[in-house]
BAFI-3210 file (N, C-alpha, C; in Angstrom, 3 decimals, decimal comma, padded with zeros to 6 digits):
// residues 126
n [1|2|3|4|5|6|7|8|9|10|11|12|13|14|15|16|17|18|19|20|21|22|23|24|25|26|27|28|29|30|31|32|33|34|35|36|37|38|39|40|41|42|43|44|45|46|47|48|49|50|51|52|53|54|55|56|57|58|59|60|61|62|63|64|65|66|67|68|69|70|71|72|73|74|75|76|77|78|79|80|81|82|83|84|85|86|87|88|89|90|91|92|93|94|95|96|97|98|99|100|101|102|103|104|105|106|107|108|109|110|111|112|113|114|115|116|117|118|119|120|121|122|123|124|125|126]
n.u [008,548|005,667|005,551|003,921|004,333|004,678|003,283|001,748|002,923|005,622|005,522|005,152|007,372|009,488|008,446|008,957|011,887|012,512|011,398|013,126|015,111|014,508|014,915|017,316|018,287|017,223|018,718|021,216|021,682|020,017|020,741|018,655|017,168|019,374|020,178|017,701|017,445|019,697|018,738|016,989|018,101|019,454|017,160|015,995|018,611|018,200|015,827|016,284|018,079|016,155|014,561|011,960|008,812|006,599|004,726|005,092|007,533|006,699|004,908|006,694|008,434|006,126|006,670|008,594|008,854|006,920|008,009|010,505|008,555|007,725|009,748|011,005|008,254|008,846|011,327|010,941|008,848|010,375|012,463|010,615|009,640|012,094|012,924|010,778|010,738|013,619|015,358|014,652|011,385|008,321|005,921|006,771|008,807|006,683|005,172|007,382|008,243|005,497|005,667|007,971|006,638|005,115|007,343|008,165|006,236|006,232|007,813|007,722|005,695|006,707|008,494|007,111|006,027|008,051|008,648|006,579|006,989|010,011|010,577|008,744|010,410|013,264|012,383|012,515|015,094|016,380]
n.v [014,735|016,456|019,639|022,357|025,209|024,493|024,145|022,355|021,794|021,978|019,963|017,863|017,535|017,835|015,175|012,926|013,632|012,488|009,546|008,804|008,806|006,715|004,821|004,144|003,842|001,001|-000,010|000,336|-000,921|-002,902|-006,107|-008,465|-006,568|-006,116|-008,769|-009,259|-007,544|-008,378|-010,906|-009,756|-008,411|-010,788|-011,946|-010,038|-010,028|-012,452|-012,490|-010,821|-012,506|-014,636|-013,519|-012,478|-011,789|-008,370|-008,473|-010,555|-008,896|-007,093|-008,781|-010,314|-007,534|-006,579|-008,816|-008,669|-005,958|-006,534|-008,546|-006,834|-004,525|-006,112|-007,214|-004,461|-003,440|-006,292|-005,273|-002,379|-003,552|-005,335|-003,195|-001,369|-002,893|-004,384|-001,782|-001,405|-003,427|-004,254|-006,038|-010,151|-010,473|-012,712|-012,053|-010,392|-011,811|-013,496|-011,395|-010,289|-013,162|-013,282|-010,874|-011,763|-013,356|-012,269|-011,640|-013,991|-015,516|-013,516|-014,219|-016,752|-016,361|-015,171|-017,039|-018,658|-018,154|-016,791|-019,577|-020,034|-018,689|-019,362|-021,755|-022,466|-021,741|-022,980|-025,672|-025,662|-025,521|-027,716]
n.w [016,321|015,951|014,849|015,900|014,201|011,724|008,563|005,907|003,991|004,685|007,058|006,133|004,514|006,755|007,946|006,249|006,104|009,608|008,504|006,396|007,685|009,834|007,803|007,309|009,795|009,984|008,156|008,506|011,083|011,610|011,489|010,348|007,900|007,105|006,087|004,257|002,312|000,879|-000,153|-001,664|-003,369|-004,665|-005,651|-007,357|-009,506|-010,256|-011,411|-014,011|-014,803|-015,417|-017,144|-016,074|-016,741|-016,425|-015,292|-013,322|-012,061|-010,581|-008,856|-007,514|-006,335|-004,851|-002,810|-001,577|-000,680|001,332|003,083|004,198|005,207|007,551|008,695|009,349|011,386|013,066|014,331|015,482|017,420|018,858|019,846|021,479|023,255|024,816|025,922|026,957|029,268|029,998|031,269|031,233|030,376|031,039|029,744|028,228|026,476|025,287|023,280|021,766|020,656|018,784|017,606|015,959|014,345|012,567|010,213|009,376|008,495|006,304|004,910|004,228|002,467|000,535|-000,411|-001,484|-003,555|-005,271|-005,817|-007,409|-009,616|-010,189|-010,258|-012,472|-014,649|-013,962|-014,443|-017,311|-018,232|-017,784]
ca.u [007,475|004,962|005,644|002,437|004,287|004,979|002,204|000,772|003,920|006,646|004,891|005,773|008,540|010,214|008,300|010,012|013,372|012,386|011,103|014,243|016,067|014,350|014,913|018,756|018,705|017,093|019,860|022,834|021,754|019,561|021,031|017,536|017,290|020,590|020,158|016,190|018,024|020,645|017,990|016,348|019,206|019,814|015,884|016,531|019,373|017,597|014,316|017,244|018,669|015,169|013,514|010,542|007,390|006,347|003,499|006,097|008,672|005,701|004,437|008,329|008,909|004,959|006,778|010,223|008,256|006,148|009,181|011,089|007,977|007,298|011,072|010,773|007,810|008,816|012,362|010,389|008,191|011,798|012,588|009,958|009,701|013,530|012,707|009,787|011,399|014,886|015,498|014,110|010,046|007,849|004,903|007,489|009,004|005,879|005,221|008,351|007,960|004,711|006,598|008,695|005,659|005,534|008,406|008,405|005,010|005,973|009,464|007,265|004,622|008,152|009,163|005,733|005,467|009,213|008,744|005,995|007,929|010,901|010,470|008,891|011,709|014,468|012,138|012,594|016,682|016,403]
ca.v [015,411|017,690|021,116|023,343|026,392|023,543|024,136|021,126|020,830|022,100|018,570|016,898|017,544|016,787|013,287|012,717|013,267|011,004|008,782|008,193|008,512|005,303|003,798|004,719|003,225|-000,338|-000,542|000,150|-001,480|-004,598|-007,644|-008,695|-006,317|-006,597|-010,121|-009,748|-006,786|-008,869|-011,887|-009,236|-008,234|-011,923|-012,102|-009,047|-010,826|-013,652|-011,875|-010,312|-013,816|-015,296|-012,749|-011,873|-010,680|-007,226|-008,618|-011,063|-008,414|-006,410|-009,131|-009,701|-006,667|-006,618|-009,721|-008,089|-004,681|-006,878|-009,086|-005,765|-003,967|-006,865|-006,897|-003,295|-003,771|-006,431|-004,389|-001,671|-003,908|-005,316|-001,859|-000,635|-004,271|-003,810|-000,238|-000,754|-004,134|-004,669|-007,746|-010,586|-010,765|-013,723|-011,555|-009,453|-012,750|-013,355|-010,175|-010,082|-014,065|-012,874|-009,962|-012,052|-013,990|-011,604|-011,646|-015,149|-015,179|-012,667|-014,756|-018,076|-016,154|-014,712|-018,554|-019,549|-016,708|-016,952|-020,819|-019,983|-017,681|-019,332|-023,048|-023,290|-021,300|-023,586|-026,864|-025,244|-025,928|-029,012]
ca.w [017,002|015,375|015,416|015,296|013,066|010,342|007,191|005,371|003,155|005,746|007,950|005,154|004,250|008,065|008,033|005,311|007,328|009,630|007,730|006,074|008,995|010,168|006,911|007,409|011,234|009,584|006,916|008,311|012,301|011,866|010,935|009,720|007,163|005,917|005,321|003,431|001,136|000,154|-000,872|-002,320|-004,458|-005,463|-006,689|-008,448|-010,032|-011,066|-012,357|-014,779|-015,665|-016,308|-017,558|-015,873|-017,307|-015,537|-013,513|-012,282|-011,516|-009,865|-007,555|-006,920|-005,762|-003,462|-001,816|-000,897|000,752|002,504|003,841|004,585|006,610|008,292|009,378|010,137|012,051|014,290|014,776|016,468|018,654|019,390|020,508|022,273|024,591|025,455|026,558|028,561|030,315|029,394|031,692|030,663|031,225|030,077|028,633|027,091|025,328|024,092|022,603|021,103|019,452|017,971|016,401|015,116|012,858|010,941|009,187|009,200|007,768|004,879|004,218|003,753|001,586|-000,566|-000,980|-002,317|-004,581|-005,702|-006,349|-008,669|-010,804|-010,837|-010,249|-013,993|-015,642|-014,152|-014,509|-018,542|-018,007|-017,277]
c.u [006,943|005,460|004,443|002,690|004,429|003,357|002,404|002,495|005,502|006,695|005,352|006,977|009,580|009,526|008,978|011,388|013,244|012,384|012,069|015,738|015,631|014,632|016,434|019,212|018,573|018,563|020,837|022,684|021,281|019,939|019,705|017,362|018,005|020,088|018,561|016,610|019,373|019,621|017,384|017,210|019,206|018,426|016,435|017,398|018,559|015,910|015,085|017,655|017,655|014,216|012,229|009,610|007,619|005,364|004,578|007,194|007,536|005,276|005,989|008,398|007,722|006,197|007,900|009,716|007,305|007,155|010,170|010,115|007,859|008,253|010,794|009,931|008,228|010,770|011,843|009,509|009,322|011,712|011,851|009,658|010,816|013,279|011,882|010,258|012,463|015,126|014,862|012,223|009,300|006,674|005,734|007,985|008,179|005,120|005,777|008,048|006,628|004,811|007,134|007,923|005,274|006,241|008,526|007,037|005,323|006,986|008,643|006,261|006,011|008,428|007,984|006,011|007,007|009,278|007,555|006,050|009,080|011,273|010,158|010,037|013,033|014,156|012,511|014,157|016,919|015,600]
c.v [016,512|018,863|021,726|024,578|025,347|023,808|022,958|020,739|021,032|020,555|018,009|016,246|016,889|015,145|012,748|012,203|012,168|009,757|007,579|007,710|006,964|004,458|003,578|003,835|001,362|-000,534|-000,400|-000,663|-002,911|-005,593|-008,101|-008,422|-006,149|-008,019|-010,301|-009,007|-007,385|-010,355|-011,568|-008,945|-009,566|-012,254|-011,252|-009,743|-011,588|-012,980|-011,494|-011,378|-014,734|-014,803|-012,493|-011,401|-009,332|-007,620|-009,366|-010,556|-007,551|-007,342|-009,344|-008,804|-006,399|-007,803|-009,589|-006,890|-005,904|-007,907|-007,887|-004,710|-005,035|-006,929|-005,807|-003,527|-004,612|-005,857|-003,733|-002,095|-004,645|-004,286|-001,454|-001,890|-003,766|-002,443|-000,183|-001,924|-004,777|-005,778|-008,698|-010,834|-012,168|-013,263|-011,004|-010,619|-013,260|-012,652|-010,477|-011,879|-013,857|-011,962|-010,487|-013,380|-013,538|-011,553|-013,056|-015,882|-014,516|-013,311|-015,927|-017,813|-015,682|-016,182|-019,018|-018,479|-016,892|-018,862|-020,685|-019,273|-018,656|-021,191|-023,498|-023,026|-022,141|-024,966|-026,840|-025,712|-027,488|-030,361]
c.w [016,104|015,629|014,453|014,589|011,884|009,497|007,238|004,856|004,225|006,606|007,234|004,797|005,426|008,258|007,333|005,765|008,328|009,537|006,917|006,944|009,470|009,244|007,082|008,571|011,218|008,913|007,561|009,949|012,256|011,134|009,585|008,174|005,858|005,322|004,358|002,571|000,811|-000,522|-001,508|-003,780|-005,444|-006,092|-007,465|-009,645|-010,960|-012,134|-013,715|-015,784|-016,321|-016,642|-017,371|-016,347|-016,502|-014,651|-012,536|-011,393|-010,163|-008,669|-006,939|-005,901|-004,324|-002,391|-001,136|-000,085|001,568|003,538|004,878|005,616|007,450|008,990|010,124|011,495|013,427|015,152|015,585|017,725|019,694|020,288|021,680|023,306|024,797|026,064|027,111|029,567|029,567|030,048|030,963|031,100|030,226|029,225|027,247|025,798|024,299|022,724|021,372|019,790|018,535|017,071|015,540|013,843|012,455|010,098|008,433|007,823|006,190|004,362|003,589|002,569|000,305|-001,298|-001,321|-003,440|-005,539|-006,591|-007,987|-009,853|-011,332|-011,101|-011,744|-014,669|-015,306|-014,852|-016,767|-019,031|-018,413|-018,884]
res [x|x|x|x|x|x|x|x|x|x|x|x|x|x|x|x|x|x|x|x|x|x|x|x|x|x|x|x|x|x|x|x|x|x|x|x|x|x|x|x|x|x|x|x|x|x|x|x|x|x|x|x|x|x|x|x|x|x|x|x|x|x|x|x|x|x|x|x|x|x|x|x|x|x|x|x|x|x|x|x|x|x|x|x|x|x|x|x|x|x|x|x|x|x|x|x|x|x|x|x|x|x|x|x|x|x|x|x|x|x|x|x|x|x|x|x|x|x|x|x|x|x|x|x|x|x]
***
């Protein structure tokens, strides 16, 4: 919550807290996230083992934050459905499965994007 004695950089500074605080409540609570920062890790990995250009490590890395907000994201619409009808409702389910194409969405755009990085460098193996 705002507080109106907070200055410009004082504001800041507590979003910040926040900020990380939510990043803190993803990582160590949602499943989700665990499991897209550990596939993230194993790109990582592999960008390492087949040497990546820098644009390649760069869109890389666009396609792991956009997998990871998109997680985030539908985490909190998670959240905030469960908290306004915790039983089960049928709008609310829908809600909630539309939340969850996002992620799904940014995981399938990761595996296009990942195939075209790394698909030539193994077809190179071979």
């Amino acid at each position: 919550m705002k507080n109106p004695k907070d200055g410009f950089l004082r504001g800041r500074i507590r979003s910040l807290k926040f900020a990380f605080k939510g990043l803190w409540i993803l990582v160590t609570s949602e499943d989700s996230i665990k499991a897209q920062l550990f596939i993230a890790f194993i790109a990582t990995i592999l960008g390492f083992v087949f040497n990546i250009s820098p644009l390649e490590w760069g869109i890389q890395f666009l396609a792991i934050g956009l997998v990871l907000v998109a997680e985030a994201a539908n985490s909190a619409v998670e959240e905030i459905a469960d908290f306004i009808h915790p039983e089960f409702h049928e709008k609310i389910g829908k809600i909630k499965d539309i939340a969850a194409g996002a992620p799904t969405f940014a995981a399938l755009i990761s595996l296009i994007i990942a195939s075209i990085i790394y698909v030539p460098k193994i077809a190179l193996l071979f």
